[in-house]
C-alpha angles and dihedrals in degrees: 000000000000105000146178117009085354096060090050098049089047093045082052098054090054095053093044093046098046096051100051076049086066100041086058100039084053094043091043089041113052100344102073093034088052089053099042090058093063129085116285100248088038086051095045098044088043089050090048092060093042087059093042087055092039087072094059124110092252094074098012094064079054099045114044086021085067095049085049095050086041087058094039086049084048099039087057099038090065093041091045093024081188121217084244137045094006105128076038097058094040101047083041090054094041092056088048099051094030118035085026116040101010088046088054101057096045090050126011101043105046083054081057100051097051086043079060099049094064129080105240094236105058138107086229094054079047098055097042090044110088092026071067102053097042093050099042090043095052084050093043085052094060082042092057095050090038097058094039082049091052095051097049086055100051077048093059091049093069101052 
């Protein structure tokens, strides 16, 4: 069993990891739905301010603070390489900064942005609309499983 500075970093990323899982299920689950049934400029502007808040240290320190600690876990689990948890720490690590925050930034983000970039109001904010909530939903559904799945198998690392 996985023990000292190594159980508390582990136990961290469980918790880290689990709890970005549920800010995505929520958000993949009745948040977008809920946005997608306003009003296109009410959904676009609502959806701007989501994403303004999203970049506060609230979340942020979450959120980033959980691909750091999944680097660090990495980092010292190829310099340890520990009799146990090892494949577990490391594929645990891999879904967090990959199919979370890398997957974020390819993909989620960059949807965001454009979404910023329109004035509410516009036929052109209400084409684009639900092309927008499709799309980001489809990416903040892989983040969802990759980040549970990140967790479990932190999880896993510490039986």
């Amino acid at each position: 069993m996985i023990e000292g500075p190594y159980f508390v970093l582990t136990v961290l990323g469980v918790l880290g990891t689990g709890l970005v899982a549920g800010v995505f299920c929520g958000f993949s689950t009745f948040v977008m739905q809920g946005l997608a049934a306003l009003p296109p400029a009410q959904g676009v502007a609502a959806m701007n301010a989501i994403n303004v808040s999203a970049v506060r240290p609230p979340f942020m320190l979450v959120f980033a603070g959980q691909a750091v600690l999944s680097a660090v876990i990495a980092v010292v689990t190829f310099v340890l390489w520990p009799d146990e948890g090892t494949v577990e720490l490391l594929v645990g690590s891999g879904l967090y900064l990959f199919g979370v925050f890398g997957l974020t930034m390819m993909a989620n983000v960059p949807r965001n942005d454009a979404l910023a970039r329109l004035d509410p109001g516009t036929r052109e904010a209400a084409a684009y609309w639900p092309t927008y909530v499709r799309e980001w939903t489809l990416w903040n559904h892989v983040r969802t499983v990759a980040s549970a799945a990140a967790a479990v198998t932190y999880l896993l690392a510490l039986s």
